[in-house]
C-alpha positions in Angstrom: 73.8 -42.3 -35.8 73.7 -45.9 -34.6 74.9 -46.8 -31.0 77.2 -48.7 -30.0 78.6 -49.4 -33.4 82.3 -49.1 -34.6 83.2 -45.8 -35.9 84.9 -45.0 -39.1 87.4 -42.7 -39.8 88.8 -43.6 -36.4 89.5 -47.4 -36.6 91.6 -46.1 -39.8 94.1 -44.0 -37.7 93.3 -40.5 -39.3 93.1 -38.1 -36.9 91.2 -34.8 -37.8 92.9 -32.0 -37.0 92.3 -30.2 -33.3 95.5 -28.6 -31.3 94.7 -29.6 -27.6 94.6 -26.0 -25.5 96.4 -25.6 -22.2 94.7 -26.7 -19.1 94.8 -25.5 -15.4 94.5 -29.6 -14.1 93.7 -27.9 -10.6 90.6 -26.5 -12.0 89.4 -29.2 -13.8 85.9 -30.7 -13.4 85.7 -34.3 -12.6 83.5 -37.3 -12.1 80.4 -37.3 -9.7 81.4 -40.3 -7.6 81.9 -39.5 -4.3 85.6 -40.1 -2.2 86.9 -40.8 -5.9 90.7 -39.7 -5.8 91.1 -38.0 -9.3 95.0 -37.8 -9.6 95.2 -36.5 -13.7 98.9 -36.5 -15.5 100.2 -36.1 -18.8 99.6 -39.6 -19.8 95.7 -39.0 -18.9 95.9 -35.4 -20.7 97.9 -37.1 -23.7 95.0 -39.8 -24.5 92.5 -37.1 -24.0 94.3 -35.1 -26.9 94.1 -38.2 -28.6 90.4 -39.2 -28.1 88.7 -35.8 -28.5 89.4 -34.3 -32.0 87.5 -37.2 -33.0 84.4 -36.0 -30.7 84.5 -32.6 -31.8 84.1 -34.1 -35.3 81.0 -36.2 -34.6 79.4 -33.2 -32.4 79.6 -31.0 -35.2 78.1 -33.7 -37.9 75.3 -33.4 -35.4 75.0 -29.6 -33.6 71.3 -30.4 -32.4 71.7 -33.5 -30.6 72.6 -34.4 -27.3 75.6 -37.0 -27.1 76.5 -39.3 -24.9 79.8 -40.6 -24.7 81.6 -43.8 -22.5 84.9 -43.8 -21.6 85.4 -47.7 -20.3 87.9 -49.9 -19.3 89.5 -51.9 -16.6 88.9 -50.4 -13.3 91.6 -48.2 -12.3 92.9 -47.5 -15.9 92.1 -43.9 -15.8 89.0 -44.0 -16.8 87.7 -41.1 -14.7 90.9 -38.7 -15.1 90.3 -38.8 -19.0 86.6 -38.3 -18.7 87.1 -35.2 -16.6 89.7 -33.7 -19.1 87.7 -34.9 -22.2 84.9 -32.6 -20.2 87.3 -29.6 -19.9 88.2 -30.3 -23.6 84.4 -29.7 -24.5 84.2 -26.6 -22.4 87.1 -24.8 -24.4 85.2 -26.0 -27.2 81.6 -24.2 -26.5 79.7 -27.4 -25.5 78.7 -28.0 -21.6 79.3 -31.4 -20.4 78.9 -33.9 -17.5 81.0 -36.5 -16.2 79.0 -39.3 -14.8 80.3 -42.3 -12.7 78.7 -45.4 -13.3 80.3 -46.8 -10.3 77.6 -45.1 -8.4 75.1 -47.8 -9.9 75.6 -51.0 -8.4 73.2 -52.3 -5.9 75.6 -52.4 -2.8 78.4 -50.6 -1.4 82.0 -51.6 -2.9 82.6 -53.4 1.1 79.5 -55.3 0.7 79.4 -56.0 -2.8 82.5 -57.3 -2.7 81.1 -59.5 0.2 78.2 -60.4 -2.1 81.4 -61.4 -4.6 82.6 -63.4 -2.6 79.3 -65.3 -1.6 78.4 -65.7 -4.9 82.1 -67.4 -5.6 82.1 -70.0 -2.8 78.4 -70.6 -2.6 79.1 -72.4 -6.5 82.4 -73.5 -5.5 81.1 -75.5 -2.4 78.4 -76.7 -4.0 80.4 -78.8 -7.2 82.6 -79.7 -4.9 80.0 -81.0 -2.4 78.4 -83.3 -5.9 82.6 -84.0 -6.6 83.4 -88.1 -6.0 86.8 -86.4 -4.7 85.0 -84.9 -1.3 86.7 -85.3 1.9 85.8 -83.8 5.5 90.0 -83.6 5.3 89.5 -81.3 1.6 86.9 -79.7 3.4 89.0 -78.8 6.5 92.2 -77.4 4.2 90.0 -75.6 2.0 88.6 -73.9 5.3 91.8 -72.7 5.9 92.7 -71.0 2.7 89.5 -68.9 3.4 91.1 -65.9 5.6 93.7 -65.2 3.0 91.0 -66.0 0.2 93.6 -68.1 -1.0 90.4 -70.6 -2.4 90.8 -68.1 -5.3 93.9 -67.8 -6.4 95.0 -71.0 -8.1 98.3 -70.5 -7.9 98.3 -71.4 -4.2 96.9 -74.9 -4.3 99.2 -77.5 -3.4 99.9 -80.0 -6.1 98.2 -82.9 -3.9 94.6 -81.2 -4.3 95.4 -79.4 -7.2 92.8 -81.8 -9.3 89.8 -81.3 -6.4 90.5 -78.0 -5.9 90.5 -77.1 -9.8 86.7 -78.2 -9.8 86.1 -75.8 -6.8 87.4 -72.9 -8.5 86.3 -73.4 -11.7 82.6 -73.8 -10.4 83.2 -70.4 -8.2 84.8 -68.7 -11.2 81.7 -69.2 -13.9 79.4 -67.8 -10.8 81.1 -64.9 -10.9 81.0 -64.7 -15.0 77.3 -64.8 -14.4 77.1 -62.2 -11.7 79.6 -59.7 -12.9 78.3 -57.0 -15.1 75.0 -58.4 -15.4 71.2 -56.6 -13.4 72.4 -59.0 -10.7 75.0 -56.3 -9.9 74.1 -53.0 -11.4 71.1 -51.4 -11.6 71.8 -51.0 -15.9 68.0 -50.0 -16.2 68.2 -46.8 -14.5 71.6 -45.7 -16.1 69.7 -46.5 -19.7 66.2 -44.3 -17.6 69.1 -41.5 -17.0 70.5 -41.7 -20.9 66.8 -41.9 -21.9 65.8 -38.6 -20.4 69.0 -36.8 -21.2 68.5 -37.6 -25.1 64.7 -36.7 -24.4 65.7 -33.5 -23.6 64.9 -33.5 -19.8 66.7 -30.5 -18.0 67.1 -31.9 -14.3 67.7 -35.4 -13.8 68.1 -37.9 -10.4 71.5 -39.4 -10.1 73.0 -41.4 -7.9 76.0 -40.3 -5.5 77.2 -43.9 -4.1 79.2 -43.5 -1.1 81.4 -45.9 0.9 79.2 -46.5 3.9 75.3 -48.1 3.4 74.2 -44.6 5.1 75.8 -42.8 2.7 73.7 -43.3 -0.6 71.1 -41.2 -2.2 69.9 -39.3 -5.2 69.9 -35.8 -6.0 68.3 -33.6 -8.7 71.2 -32.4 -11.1 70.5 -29.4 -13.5 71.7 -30.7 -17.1 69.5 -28.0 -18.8 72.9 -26.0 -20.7 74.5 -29.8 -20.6 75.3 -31.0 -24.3 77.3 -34.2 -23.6 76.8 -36.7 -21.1 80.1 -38.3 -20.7 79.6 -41.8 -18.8 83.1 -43.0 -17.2 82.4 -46.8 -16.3 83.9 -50.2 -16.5 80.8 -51.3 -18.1 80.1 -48.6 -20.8 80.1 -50.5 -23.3 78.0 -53.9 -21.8 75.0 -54.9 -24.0 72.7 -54.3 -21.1 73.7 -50.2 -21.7 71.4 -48.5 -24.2 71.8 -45.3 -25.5 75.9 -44.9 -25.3 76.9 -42.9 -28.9 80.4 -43.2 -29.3 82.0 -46.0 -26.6 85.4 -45.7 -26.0 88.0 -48.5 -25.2 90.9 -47.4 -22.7 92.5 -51.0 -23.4 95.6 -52.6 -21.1 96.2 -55.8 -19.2 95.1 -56.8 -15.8 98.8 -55.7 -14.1 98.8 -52.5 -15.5 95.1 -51.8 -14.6 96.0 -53.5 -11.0 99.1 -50.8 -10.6 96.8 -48.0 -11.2 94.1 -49.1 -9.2 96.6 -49.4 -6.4 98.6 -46.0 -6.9 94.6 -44.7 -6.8 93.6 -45.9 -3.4 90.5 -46.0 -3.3 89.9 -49.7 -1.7 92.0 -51.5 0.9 91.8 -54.8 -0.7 92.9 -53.6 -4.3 95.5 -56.5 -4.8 93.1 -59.1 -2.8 92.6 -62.3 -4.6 89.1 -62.0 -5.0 89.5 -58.5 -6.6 92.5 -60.2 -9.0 89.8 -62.5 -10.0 87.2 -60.2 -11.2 89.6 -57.6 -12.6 90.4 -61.0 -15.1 87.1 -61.8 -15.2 86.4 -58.6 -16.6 89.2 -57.8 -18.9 87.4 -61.0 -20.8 84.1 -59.1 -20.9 85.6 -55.6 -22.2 88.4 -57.7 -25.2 84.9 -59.8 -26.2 83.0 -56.3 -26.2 85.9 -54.2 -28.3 84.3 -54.8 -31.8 81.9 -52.4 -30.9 84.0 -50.0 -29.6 83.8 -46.6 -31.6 88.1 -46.3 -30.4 90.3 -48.3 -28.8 93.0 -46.5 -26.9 96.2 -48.3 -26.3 97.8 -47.7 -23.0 100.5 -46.0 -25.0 98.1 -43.5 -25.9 97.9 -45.1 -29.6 94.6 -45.1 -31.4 93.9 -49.1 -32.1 92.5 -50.3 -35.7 90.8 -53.4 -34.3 93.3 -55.6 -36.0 95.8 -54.3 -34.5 94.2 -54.6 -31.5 93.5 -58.1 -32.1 97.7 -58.7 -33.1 98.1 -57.2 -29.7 95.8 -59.5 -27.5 97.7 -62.0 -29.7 101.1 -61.7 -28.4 102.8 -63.6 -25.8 
């Protein structure tokens, strides 16, 4: 097996042949992360039917191993809905699993790391436009007022006037946060490869992480994985170079807006529509489309198993 790597037959649309079993969605197992608001539907169950026949397949080529498995995407696609049914899937099936969130690996809090976002975005942005000719205590003073609102971050706000000083601002501010997002900076990706590690190693009780919502609230606790045969990571960054060990990463692919609406409809963040969270859900749907040749699938938000030039006819369209 190689990792990471795209996976044939599945990029050909064959689909082996699995009937998905009924499933008690009140019962289900999900995710680890704490507070997460798990609301699974048949659009979630319909992708999972999708997705795991082609599992199944690869666990059997393999019956000794222990496999891990990403399901990544924007954040709020559904990510950990279909995780947690992929999970019931492989219980049916024989095989104990666990659903891991890699949310509960990034250094801070979601409040404070979005603050640390935000630092990391004007800190760059003040500083080109502090070395800009175009400087003025009076563009300093309006852009002090956009702040509140985070308005500095949202192009589509700037007043034709200062659109041309403004533009160096933001475009300093948006390549920090290139450089920040998804890298060690943010997330701690050397323990989640420590956790893989000693999962494929064949350790039986592993630390993880439970990442709550308040700094008081974070810790790790031993989990028994002795039984556990799959390790199914649900994370907007399971598929990010810096992850090692990931078998069989797969795409849940859609825009921005859709991602946005479910993140919304989820919940679980008071600022989900903010323009600083806007920015970095675009930021990141650059990272995952540059990342999708190595996807093992690519799930369309219809629930459509992608060949990757299909997928690339898609991101091609108006």
């Amino acid at each position: 097996m190689t990792e990471n790597s795209n996976m044939d037959p599945p990029h050909t649309g064959v689909r082996p042949e699995w009937t998905p079993p009924q499933i008690d969605v009140a019962s289900v197992k999900t995710g680890d992360m704490p507070g997460d608001k798990v609301r699974i539907n048949e659009s979630h169950i319909g992708k999972a039917s999708t997705i795991f026949p082609y599992l199944l397949q690869r666990l059997t080529e393999a019956p000794d191993d222990r496999v891990v498995v990403s399901v990544y995407g924007g954040s709020g696609v559904g990510k950990s809905e279909i995780a947690s049914v992929l999970g019931e899937y492989f219980r049916q099936q024989g095989f104990a699993s666990y659903v891991m969130s890699g949310d509960n690996y990034p250094y801070r809090i979601p409040q404070h790391n979005d603050l640390e976002r935000l630092s990391v975005y004007r800190n760059a942005a003040l500083s080109a436009l502090a070395r800009d000719a175009q400087f003025s205590n009076a563009r300093m003073k309006a852009l002090r007022q956009m702040w509140p609102e985070l308005k500095d971050m949202d192009p589509r706000t700037y007043p034709d006037d200062d659109a041309t000083w403004m533009t160096v601002y933001h475009d300093a501010g948006r390549q920090a946060l290139v450089e920040y997002l998804g890298t060690e900076r943010e997330t701690e990706f050397s323990m989640v490869n420590t956790i893989i590690e000693s999962f494929k190693a064949g350790q039986d009780r592993i630390n993880l992480k439970r990442m709550g919502r308040t700094a008081d609230d974070v810790r790790y606790e031993p989990v028994d994985l002795s039984d556990v045969r799959v390790l199914i990571i649900e994370w907007t960054h399971g598929n990010n170079p810096l992850l090692e060990g990931v078998d069989y990463p797969i795409f849940l692919f859609s825009t921005p807006a859709e991602t946005l609406a479910h993140r919304l409809a989820r919940g679980r963040d008071k600022n989900a529509d903010s323009p600083l969270i806007t920015l970095v859900l675009e930021i990141e749907q650059e990272k995952l489309v540059a990342q999708a040749d190595r996807a093992a699938l690519i799930i369309s938000k219809d629930g459509d198993v992608l060949p990757f030039a299909e997928f690339q006819r898609r991101l091609a369209e108006p």
